[in-house]
KEKEGU-133099 format. One line per 4 residues: their letters; for each residue x, y, z of C-alpha. Coordinates in steps of 0.5 Angstrom, whole numbers. Example, Ala and Ser with C-alpha at 12.3 -4.5 7.8 and 13.67 -1.06 7.14 Angstrom:
KEKEGU-133099
AS> 25,-9,16; 27,-2,14;
This chain:
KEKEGU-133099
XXXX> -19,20,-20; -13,25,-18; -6,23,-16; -6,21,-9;
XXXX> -2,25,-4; 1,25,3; -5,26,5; -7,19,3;
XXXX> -1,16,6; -3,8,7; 0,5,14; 4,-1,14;
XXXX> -1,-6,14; -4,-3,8; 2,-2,5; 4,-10,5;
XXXX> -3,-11,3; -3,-7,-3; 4,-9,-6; 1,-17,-5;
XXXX> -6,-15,-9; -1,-10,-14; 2,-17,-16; -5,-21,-17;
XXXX> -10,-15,-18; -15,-18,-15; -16,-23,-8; -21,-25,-4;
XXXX> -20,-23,4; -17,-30,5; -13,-30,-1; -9,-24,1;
XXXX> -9,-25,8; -6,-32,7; -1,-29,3; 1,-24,8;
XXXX> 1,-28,13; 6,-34,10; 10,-27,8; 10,-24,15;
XXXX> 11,-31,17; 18,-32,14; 21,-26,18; 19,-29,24;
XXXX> 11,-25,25; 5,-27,29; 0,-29,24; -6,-24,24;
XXXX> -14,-25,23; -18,-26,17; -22,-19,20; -16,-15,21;
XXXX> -15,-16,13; -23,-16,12; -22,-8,16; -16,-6,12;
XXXX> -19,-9,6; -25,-5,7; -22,2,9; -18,1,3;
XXXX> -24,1,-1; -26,6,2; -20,11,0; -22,9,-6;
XXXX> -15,4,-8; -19,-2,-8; -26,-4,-10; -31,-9,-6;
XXXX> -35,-14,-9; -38,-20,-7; -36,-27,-11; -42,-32,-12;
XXXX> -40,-36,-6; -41,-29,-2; -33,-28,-1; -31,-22,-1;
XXXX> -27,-20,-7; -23,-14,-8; -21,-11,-13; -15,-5,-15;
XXXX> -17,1,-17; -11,6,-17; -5,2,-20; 2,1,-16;
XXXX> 6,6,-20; 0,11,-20; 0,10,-13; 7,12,-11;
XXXX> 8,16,-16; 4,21,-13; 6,21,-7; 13,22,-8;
XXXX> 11,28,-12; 7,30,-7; 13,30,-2; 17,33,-7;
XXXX> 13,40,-7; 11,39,1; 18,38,3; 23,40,-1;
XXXX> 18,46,-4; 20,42,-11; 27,43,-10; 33,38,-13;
XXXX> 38,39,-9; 34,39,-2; 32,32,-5; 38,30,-6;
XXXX> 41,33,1; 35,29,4; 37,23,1; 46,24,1;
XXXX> 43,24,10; 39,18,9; 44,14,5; 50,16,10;
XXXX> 46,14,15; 45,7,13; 51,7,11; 50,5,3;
């Protein structure tokens, strides 16, 4: 499977789905949602509902970063397909030509901004 681009780009949700699933592999929808959750709740987040991850679930699938399976008790199990570092990797180079034309020093103007800003 190609690198993915910034045309790939996953939204937040996803993002924190993803980074929970990059650490165990593989979760069934309750598994991951009550691992989400239980995170979210720690920064003071409004739980979300099992179908909510069964959706984010199954558009990842569908974009091919995970892979869906059905378990013997019928759970929905998902599965990665493209590892966090083949994932991320992509994308930071695909943002690497598109927006700094694979130019080092407008990346690193970029990052001198954003490290100001932040103030770190």
């Amino acid at each position: 499977m190609p690198a993915p681009s910034v045309a790939d780009l996953i939204g937040p949700l996803q993002l924190r789905v993803m980074n929970h699933l990059w650490k165990v592999n593989a979760a069934t929808v309750q598994e991951a949602m009550d691992a989400v959750n239980a995170a979210g709740a720690a920064k003071g987040e409004k739980p979300l509902a099992y179908t909510t991850f069964l959706t984010v679930m199954r558009n990842l699938a569908k974009r091919g970063l995970l892979d869906q399976r059905k378990t013997a008790t019928k759970r929905h199990q998902f599965v990665v397909v493209i590892d966090e570092e083949t994932y991320k990797s992509g994308v930071l180079k695909q943002i690497y030509a598109d927006y700094c034309q694979n130019d080092r020093a407008t990346l690193d103007r970029y990052l001198a901004a954003r490290t100001a800003a932040v103030g770190a």
